[in-house]
MILOLO-945568 format. One record per residue (C-alpha): residue number from 1; x negated, y, z; residue in one letter. Coordinates in nm, 4 decimals, always signed. Layout:
% residues N
[rec NUM; [X; Y; Z]; A];
...
This chain:
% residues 278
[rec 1; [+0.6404; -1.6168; -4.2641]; X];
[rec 2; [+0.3777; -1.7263; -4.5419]; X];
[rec 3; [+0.0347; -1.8212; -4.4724]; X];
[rec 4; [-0.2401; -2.0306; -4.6082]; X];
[rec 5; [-0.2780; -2.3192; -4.4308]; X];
[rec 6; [-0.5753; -2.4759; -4.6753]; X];
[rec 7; [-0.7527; -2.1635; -4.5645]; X];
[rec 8; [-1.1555; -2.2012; -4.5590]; X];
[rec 9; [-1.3028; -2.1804; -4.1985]; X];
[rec 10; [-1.5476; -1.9308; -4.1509]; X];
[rec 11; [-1.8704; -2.0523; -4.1970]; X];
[rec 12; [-2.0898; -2.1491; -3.8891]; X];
[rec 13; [-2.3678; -1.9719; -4.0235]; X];
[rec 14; [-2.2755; -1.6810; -4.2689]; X];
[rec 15; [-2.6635; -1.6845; -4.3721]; X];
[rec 16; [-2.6493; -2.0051; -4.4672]; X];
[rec 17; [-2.3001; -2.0387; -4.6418]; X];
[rec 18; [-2.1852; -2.4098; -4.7981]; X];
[rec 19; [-1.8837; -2.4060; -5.0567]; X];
[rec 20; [-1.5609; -2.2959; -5.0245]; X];
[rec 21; [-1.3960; -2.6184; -5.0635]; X];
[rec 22; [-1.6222; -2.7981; -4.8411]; X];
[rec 23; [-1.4755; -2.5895; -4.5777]; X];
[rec 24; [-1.0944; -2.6266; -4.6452]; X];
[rec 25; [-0.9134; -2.8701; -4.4183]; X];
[rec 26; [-0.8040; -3.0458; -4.7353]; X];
[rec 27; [-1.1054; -3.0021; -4.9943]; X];
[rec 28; [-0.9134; -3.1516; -5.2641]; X];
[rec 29; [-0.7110; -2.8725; -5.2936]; X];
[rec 30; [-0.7294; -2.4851; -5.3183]; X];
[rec 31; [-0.5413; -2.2267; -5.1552]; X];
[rec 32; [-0.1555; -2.3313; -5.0819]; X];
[rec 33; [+0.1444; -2.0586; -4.9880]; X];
[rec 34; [+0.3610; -2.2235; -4.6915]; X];
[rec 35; [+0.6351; -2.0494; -4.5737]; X];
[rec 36; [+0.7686; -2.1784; -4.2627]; X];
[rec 37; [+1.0229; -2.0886; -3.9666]; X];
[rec 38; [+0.6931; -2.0190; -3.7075]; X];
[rec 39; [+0.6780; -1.6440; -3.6538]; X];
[rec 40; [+0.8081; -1.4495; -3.3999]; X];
[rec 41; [+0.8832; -1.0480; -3.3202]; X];
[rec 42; [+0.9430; -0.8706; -3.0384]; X];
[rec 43; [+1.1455; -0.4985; -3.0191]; X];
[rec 44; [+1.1610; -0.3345; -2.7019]; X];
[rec 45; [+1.3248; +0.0262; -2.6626]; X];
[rec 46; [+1.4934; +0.3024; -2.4273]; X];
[rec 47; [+1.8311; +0.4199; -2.6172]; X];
[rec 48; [+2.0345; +0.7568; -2.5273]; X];
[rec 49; [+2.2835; +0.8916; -2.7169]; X];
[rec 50; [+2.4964; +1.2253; -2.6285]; X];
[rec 51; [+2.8442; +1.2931; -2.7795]; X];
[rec 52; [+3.0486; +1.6284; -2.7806]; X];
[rec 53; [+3.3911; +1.5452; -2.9255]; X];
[rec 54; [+3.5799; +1.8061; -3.1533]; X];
[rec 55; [+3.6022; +2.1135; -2.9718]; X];
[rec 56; [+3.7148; +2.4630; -3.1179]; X];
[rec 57; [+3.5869; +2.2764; -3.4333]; X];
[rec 58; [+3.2818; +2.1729; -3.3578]; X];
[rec 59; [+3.1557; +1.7993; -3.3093]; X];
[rec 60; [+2.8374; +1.7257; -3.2087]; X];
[rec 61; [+2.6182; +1.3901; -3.1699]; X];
[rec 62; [+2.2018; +1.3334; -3.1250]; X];
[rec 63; [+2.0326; +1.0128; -3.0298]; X];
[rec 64; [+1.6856; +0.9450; -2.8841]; X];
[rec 65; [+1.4596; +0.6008; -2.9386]; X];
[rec 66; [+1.1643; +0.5638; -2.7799]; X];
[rec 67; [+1.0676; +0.2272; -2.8836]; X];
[rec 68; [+0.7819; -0.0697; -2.9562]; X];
[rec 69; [+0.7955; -0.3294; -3.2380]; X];
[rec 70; [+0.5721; -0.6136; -3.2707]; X];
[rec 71; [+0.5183; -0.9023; -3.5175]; X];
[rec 72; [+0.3079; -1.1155; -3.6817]; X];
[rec 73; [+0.3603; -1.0188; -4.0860]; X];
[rec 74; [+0.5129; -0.7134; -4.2145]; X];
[rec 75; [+0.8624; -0.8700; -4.3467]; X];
[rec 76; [+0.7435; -1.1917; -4.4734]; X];
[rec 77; [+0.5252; -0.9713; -4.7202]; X];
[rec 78; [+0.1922; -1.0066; -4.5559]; X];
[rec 79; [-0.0247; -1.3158; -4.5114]; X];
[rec 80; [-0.2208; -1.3734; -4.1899]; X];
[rec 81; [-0.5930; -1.2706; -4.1858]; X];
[rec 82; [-0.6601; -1.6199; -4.0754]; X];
[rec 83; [-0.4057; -1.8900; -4.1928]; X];
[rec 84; [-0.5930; -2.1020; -3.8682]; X];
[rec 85; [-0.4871; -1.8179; -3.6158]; X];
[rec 86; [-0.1812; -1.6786; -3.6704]; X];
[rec 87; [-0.1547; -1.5496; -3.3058]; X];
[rec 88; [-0.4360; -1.3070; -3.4124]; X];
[rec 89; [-0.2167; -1.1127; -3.6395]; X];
[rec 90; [+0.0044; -1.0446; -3.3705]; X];
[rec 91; [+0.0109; -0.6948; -3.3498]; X];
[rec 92; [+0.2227; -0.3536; -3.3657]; X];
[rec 93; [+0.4923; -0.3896; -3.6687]; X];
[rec 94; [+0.5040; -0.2186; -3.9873]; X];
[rec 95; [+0.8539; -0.1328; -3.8935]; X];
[rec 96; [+0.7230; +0.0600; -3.5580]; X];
[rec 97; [+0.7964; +0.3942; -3.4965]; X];
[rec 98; [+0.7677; +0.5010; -3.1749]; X];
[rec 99; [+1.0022; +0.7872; -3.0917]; X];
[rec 100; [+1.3032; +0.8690; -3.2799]; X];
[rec 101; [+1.5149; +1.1891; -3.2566]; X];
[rec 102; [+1.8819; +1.2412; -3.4697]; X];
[rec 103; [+2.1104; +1.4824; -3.3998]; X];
[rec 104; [+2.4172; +1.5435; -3.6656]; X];
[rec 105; [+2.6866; +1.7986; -3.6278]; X];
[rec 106; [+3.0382; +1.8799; -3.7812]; X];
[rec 107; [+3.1300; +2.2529; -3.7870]; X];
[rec 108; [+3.4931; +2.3686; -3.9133]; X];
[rec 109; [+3.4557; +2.7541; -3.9483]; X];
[rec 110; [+3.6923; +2.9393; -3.7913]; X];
[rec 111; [+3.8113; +3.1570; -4.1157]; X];
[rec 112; [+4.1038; +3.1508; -4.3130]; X];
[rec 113; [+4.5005; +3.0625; -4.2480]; X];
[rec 114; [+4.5256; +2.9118; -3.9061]; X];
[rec 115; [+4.2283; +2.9716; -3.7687]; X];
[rec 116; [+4.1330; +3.3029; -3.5455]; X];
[rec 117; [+3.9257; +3.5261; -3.8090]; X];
[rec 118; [+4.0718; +3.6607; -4.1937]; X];
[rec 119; [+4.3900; +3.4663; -4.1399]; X];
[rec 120; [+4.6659; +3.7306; -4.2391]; X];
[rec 121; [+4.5442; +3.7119; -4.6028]; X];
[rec 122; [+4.7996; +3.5293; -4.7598]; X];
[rec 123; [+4.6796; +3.3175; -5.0687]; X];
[rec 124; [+4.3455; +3.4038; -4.9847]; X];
[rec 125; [+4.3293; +3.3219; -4.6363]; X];
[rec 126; [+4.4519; +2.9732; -4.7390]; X];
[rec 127; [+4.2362; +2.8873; -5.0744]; X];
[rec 128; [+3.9138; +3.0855; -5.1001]; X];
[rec 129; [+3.8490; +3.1577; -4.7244]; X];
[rec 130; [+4.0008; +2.8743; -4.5155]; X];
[rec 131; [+3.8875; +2.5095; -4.5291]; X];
[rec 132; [+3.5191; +2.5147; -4.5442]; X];
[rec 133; [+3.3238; +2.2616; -4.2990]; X];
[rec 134; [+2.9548; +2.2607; -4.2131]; X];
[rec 135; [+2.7541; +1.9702; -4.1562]; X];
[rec 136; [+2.4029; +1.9272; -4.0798]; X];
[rec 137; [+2.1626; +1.6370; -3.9657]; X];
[rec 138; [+1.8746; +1.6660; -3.7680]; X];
[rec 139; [+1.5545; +1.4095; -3.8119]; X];
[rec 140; [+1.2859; +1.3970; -3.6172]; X];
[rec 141; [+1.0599; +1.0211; -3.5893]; X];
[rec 142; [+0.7086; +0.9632; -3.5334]; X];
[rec 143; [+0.4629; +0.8176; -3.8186]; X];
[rec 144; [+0.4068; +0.4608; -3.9110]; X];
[rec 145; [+0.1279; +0.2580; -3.8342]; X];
[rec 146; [-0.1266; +0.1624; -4.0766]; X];
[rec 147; [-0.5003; -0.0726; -4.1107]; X];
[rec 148; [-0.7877; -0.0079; -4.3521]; X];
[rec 149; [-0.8918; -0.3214; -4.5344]; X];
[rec 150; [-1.1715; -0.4333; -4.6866]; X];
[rec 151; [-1.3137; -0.5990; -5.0210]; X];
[rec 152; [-1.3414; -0.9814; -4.9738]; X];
[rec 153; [-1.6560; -1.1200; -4.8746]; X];
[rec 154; [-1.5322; -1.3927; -4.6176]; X];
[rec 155; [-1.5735; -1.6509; -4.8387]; X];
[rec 156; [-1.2456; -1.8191; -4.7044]; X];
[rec 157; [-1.0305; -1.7921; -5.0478]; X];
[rec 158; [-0.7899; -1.5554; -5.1403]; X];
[rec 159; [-0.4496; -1.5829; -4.9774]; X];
[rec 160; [-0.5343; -1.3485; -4.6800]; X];
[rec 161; [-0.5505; -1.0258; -4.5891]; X];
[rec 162; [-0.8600; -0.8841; -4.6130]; X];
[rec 163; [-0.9043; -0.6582; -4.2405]; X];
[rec 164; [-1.2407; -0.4214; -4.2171]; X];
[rec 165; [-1.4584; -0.4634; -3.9013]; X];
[rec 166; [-1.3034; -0.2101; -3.6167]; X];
[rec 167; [-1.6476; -0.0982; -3.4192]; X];
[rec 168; [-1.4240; +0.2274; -3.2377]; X];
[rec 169; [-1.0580; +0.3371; -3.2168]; X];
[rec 170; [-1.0448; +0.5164; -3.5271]; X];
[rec 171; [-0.7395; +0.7476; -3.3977]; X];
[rec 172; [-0.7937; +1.1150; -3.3923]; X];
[rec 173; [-0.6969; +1.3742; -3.1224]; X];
[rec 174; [-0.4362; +1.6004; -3.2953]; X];
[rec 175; [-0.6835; +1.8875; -3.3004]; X];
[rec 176; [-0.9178; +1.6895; -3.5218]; X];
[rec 177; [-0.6744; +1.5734; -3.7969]; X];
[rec 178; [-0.6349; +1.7340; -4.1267]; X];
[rec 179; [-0.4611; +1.6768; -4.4333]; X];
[rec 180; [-0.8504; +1.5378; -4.5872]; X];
[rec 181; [-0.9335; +1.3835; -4.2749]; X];
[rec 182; [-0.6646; +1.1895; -4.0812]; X];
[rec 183; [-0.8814; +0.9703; -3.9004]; X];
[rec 184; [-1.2484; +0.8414; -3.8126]; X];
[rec 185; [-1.3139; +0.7186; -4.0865]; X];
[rec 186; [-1.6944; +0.5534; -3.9497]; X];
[rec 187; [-1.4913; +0.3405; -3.7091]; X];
[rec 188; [-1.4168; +0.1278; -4.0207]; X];
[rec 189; [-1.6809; -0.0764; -4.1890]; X];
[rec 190; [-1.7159; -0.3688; -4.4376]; X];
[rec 191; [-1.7323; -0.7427; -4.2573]; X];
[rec 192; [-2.0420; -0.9026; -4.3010]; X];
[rec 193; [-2.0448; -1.2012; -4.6054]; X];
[rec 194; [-1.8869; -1.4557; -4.4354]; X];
[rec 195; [-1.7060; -1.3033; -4.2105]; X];
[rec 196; [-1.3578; -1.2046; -4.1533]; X];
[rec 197; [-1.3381; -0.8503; -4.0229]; X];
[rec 198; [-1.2181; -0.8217; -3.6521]; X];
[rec 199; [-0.9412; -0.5259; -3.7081]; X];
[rec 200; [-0.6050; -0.5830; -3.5732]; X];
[rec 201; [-0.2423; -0.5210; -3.7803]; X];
[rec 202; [-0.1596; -0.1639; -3.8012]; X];
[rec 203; [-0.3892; +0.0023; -3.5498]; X];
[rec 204; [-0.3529; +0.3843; -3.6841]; X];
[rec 205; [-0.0598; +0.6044; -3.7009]; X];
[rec 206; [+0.0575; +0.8238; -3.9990]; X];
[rec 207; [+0.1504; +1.1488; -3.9276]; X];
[rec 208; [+0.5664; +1.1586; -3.7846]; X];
[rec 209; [+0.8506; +1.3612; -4.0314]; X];
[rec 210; [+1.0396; +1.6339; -3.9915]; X];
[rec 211; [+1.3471; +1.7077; -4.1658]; X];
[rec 212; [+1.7001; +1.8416; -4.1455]; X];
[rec 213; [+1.9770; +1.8413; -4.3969]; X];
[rec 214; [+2.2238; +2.0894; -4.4298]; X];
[rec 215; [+2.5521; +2.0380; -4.5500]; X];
[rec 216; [+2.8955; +2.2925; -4.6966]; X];
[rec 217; [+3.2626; +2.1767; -4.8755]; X];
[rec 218; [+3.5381; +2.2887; -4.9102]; X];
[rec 219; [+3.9178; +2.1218; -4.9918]; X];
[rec 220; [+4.1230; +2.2933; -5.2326]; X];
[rec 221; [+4.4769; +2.1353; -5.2141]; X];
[rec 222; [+4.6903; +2.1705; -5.5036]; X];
[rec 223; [+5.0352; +1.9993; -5.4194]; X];
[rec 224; [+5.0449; +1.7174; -5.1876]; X];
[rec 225; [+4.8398; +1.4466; -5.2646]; X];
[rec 226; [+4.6125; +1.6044; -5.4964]; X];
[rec 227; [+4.2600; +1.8370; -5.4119]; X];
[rec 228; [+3.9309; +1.9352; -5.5397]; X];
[rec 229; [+3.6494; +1.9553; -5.3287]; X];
[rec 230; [+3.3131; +2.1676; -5.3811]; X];
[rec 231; [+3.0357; +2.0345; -5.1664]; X];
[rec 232; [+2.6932; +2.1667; -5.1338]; X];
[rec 233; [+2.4375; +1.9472; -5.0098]; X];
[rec 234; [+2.0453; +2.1186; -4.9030]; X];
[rec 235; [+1.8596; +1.8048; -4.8319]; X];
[rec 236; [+1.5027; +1.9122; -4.6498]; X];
[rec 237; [+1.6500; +2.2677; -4.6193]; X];
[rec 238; [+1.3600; +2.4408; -4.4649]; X];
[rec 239; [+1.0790; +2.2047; -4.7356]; X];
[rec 240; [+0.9046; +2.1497; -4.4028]; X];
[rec 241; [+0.6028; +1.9170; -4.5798]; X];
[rec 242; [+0.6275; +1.5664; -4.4539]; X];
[rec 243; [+0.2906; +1.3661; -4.5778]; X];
[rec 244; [+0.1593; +1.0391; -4.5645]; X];
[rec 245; [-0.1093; +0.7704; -4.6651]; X];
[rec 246; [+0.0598; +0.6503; -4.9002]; X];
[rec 247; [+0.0393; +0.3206; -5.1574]; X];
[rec 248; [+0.1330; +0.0356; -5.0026]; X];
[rec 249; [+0.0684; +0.1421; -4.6525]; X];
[rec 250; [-0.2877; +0.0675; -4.6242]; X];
[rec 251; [-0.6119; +0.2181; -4.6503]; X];
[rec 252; [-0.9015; +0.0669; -4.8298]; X];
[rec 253; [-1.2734; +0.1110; -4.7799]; X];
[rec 254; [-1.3350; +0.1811; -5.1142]; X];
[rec 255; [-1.0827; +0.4225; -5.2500]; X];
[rec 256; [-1.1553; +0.7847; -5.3197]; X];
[rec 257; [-0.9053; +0.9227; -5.0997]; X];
[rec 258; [-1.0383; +0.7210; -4.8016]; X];
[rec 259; [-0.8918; +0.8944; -4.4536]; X];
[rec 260; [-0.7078; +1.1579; -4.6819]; X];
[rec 261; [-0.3099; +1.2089; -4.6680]; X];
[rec 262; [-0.2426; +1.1240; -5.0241]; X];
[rec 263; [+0.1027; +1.1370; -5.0630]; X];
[rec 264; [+0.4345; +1.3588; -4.8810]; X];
[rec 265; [+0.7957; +1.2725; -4.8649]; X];
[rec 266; [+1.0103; +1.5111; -5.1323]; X];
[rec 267; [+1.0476; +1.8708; -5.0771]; X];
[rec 268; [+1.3563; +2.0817; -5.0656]; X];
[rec 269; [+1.6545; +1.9900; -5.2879]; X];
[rec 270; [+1.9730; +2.1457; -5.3372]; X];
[rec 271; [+2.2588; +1.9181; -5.4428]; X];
[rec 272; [+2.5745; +2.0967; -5.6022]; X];
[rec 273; [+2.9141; +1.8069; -5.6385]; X];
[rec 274; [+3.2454; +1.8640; -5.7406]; X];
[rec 275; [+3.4922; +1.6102; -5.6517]; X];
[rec 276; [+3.8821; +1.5798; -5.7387]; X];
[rec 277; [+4.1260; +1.3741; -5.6447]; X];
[rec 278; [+4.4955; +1.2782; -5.8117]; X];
């Protein structure tokens, strides 16, 4: 992980603050970027899967995740609030999400030469009836966790992140979220000069996603070792809206979209391919 180990300490008495540098462990110098083998992770989670093998055509397989991650930076990105205290950045991991659902399925219709429906149609049966598959995949995870940070007043230099001051939980009871107002927003202030706020990594969720995929091709042999295949691909099939916070994950004190869901994953798309092969 990186940190800053010439960090400033905090002053002893914010009212009364002395210079940066006279603060530094090593005044001589400003701030420094170390990167060093010192952090550690943790990921703890319950697994299921199910399975039902090809049967009359149809295959079938979901998955279920109910998990915790923990770390001290988001991948090496982040810097430590406090390059002197590492351990306090220990917290729930950008990476987190809590409970994950997937379910994917393979369907071969039963239609067309062979199979039990519209098979006594000849050329038809065989080449514009027969053949097709469906596929589909399910999604279904919780949100991401997120912090609010503040402007820089700590007076500590300016490799660090920069938490508010957490004076209540902040989450919201589902009934009281909205699209404008995802969380309480008061439970978030601005440190005092001086000071380094007291908020911990990642301490609010972003609303979980929804989505399924749905999925239709078809073979088309012509001879033995050649075919064309049409595929038709409806990614978010049912444009269920997925938002977030958006940015780079955070929230700041000062934007204009403060506690708002800003941004949503992308909406319904239909994907036509043609593929041959010789």
């Amino acid at each position: 992980m990186r940190f800053n180990p010439n960090q400033a300490l905090q002053a002893a008495d914010p009212s009364n603050l002395t210079t940066i540098q006279s603060r530094r462990p090593n005044p001589s110098v400003g701030d420094v970027t170390e990167q060093d083998n010192i952090a550690n992770a943790t990921y703890d989670s319950l697994q299921a899967t199910v399975r039902y093998r090809l049967n009359a055509g149809l295959s079938v397989q979901a998955n279920y995740s109910f998990s915790k991650a923990l770390d001290v930076a988001d991948g090496g990105i982040t810097f430590p609030a406090d390059g002197h205290n590492i351990k306090g950045s220990y917290g729930v991991a950008n990476t987190d999400r809590a409970q994950t659902f997937n379910a994917s399925y393979t369907y071969q219709l039963p239609i067309g030469a062979g199979k039990p429906f519209l098979g006594q149609l000849g050329w038809v049966s065989k080449q514009v009836l027969g053949g097709w598959n469906l596929s589909g995949v399910a999604s279904i995870t919780t949100g991401p966790p997120f912090e609010v940070t503040a402007t820089d007043t700590s007076s500590t230099g300016n490799v660090h992140t920069v938490p508010a001051d957490r004076i209540c939980n902040g989450n919201l009871p589902s009934s009281q979220r909205s699209i404008t107002h995802w969380f309480n927003t008061p439970c978030f202030v601005q440190p005092a000069t001086g000071r380094i706020g007291n908020e911990g990594r990642d301490v609010l969720w972003a609303p979980g996603s929804t989505q399924f995929d749905l999925s239709a091709y078809k073979r088309f042999p012509f001879g033995e070792k050649r075919w064309v295949q049409l595929r038709a691909d409806y990614f978010n099939a049912f444009n269920h809206p997925n938002f977030t916070i958006g940015g780079t994950g955070v929230q700041t004190l000062t934007q204009s979209t403060y506690g708002q869901l800003v941004a949503a994953y992308p909406s319904r798309n239909l994907v036509l391919s043609l593929k041959v092969a010789f």
